[in-house]
MDAnalysis code that builds the backbone (N, CA, C; Angstrom):
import MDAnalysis as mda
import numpy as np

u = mda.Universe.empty(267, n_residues=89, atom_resindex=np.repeat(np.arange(89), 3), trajectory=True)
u.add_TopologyAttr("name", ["N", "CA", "C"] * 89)
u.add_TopologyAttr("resid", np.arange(1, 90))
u.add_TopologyAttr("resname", ["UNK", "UNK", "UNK", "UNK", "UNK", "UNK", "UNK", "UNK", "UNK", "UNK", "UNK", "UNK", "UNK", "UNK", "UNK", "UNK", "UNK", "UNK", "UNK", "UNK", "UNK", "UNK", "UNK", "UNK", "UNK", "UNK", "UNK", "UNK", "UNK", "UNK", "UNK", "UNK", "UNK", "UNK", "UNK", "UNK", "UNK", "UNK", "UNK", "UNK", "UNK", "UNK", "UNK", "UNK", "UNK", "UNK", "UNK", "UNK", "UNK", "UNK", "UNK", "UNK", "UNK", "UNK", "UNK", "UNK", "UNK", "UNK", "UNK", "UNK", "UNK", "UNK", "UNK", "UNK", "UNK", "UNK", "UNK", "UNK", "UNK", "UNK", "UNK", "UNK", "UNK", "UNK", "UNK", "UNK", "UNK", "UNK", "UNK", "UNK", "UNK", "UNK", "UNK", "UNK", "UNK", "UNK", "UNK", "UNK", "UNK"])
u.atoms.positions = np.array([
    [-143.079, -46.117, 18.087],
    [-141.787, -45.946, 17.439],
    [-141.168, -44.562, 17.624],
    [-142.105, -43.622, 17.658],
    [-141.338, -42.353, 18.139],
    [-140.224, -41.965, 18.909],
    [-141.220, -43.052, 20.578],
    [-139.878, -42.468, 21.738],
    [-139.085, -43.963, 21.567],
    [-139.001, -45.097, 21.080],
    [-137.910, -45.975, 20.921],
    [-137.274, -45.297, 19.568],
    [-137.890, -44.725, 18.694],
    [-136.915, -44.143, 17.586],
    [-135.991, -42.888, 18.352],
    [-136.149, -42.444, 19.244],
    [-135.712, -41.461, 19.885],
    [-134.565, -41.724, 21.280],
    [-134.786, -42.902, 21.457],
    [-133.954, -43.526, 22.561],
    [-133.027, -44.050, 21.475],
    [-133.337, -44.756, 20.250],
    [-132.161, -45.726, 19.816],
    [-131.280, -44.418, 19.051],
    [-131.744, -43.279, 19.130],
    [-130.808, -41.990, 18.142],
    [-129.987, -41.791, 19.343],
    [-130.590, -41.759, 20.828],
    [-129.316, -41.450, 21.444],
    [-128.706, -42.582, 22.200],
    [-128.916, -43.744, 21.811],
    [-127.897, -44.442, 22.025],
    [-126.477, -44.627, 21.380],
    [-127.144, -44.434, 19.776],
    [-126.037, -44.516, 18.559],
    [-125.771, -42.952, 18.521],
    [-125.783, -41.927, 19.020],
    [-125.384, -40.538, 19.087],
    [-125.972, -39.379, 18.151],
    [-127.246, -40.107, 17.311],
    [-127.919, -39.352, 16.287],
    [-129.174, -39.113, 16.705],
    [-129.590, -37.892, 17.459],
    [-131.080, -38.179, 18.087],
    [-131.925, -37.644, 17.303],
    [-131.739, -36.306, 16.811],
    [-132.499, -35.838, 15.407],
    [-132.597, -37.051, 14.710],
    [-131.927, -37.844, 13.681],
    [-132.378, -38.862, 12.789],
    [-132.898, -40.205, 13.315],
    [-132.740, -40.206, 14.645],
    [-133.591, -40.750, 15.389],
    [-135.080, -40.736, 15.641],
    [-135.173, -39.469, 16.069],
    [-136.329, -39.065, 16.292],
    [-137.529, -38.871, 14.605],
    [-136.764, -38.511, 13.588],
    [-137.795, -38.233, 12.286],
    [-137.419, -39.853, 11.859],
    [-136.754, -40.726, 12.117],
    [-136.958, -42.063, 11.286],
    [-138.267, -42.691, 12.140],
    [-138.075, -42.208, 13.356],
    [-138.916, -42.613, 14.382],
    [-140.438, -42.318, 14.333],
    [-140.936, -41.487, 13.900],
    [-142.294, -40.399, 13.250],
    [-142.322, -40.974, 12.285],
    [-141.548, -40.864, 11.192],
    [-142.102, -41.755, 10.024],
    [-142.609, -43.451, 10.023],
    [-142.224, -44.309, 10.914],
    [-142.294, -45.250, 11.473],
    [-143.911, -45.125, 12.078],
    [-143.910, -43.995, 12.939],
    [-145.342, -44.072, 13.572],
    [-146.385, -43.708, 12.776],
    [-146.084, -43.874, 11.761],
    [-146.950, -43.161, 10.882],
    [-147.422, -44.550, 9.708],
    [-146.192, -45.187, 9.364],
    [-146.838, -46.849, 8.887],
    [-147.169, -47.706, 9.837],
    [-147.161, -47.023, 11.303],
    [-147.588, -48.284, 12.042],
    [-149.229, -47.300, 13.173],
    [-149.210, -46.704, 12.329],
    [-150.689, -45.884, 13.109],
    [-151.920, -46.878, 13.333],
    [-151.734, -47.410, 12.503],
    [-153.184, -48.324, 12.237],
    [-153.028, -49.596, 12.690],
    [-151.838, -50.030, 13.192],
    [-151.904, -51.035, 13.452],
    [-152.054, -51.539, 15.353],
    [-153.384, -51.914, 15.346],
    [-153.848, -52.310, 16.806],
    [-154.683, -53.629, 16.790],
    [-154.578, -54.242, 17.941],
    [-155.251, -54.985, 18.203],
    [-156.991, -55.403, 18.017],
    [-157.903, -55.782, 17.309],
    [-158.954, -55.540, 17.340],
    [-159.235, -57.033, 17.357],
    [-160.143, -57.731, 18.633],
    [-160.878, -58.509, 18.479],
    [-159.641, -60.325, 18.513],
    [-159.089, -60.832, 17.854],
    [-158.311, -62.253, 18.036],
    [-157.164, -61.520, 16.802],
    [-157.108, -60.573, 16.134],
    [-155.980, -60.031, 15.658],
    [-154.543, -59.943, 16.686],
    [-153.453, -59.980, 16.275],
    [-152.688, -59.570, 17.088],
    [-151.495, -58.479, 15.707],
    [-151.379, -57.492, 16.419],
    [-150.726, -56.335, 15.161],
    [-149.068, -56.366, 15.238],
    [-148.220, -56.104, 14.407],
    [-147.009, -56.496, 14.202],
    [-145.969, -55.575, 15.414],
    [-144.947, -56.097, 15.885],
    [-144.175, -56.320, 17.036],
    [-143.591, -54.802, 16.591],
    [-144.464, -53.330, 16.621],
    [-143.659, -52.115, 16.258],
    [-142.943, -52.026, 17.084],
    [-142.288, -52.304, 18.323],
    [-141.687, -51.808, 19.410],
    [-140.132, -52.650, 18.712],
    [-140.001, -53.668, 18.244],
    [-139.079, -54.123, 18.083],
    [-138.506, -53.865, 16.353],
    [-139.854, -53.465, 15.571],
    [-139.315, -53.050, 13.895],
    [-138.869, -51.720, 14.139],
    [-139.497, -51.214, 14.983],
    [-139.131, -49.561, 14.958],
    [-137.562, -49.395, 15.486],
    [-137.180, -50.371, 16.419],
    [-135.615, -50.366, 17.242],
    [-134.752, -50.629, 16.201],
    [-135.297, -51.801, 15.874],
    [-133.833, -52.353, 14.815],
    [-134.289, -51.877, 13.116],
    [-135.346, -51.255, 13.259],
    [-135.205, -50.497, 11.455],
    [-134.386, -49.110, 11.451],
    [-134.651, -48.119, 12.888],
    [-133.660, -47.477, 13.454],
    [-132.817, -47.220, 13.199],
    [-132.212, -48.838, 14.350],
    [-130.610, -48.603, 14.291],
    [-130.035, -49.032, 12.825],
    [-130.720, -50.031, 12.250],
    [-129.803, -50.265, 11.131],
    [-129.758, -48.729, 10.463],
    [-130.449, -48.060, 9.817],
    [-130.837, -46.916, 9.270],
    [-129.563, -45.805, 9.547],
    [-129.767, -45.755, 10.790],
    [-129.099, -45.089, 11.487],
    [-127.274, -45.501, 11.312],
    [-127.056, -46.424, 11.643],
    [-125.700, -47.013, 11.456],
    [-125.002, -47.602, 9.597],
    [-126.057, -47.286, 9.123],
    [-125.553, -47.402, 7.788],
    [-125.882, -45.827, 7.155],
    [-125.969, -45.255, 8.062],
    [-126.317, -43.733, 7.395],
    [-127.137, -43.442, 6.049],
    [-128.041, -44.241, 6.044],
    [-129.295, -44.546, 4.956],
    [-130.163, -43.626, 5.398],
    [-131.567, -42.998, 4.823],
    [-132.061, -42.645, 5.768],
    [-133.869, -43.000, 5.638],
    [-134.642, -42.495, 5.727],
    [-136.008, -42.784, 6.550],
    [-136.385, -43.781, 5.681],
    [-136.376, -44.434, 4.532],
    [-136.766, -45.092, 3.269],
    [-135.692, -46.560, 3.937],
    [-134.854, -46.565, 4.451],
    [-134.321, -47.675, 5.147],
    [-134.922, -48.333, 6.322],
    [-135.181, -47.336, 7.055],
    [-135.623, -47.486, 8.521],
    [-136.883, -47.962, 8.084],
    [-138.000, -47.214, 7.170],
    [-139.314, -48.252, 6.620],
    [-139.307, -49.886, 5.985],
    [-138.338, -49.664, 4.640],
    [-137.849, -50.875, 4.543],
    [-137.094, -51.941, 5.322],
    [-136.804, -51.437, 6.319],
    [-136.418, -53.272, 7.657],
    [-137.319, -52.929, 8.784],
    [-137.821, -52.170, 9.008],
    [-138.890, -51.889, 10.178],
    [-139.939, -52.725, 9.849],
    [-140.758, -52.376, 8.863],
    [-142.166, -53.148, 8.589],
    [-141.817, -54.971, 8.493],
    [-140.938, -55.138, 7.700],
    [-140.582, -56.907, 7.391],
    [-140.706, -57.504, 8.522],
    [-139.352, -56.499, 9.868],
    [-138.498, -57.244, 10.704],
    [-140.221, -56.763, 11.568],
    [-140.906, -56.186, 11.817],
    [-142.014, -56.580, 12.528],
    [-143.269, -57.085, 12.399],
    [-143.065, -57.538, 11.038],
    [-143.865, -58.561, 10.615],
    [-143.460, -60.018, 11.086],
    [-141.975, -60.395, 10.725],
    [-141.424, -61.312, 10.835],
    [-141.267, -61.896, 12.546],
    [-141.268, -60.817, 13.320],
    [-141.346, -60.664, 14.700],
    [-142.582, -61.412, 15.332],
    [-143.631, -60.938, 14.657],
    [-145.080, -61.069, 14.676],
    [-144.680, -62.989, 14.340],
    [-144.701, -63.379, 13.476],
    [-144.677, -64.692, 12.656],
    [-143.725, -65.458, 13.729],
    [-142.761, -65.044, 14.228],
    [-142.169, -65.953, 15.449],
    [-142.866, -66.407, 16.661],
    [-143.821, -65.038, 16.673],
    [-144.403, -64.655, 18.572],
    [-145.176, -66.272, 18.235],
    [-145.910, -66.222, 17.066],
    [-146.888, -66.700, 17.052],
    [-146.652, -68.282, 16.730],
    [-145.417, -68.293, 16.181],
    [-144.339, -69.801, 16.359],
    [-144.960, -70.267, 18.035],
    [-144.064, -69.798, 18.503],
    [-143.566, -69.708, 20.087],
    [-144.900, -69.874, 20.724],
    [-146.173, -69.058, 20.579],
    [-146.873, -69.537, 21.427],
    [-147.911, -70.915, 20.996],
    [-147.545, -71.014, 19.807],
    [-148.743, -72.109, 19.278],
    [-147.895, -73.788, 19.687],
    [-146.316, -73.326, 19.666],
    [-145.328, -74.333, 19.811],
    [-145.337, -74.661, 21.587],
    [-144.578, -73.745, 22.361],
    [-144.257, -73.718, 23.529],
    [-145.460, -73.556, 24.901],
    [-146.685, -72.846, 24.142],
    [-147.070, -72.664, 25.140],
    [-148.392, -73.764, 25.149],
    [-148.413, -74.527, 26.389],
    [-149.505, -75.208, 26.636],
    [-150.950, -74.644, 26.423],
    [-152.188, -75.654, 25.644],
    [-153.629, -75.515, 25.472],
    [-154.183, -76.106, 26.885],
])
């Protein structure tokens, strides 16, 4: 979440609040890895869009945590739609 918190600050023109929503982000998602038939929540995509919302509603790091963690939980809960649905055993 760091360097996507840091790419989505300069997309939307805020790279400082980019970059510290982005650190704080890596910091609830430190622990989260793969171990063993686990699969860990979609940070690449909570960290983008907890971000930008954050970022574009001029809220700040307490926003970007609150839709980051859900929306990559919820991310997680689709993948796992999709492959139990779509993908052939």
């Amino acid at each position: 979440p760091i360097v996507t918190g840091l790419l989505t600050g300069l997309v939307l023109g805020d790279v400082q609040t980019g970059v510290i929503m982005g650190a704080t982000l890596e910091l609830a998602f430190i622990g989260s890895f793969s171990v063993g038939a686990s699969i860990p929540p979609d940070v690449v995509t909570g960290g983008i869009l907890g971000v930008a919302f954050a970022i574009t509603s001029g809220a700040g790091t307490e926003t970007a945590l609150l839709l980051g963690l859900p929306i990559a939980t919820l991310t997680l809960i689709l993948k796992n739609i999709y492959l139990g649905m779509f993908i052939p055993m």
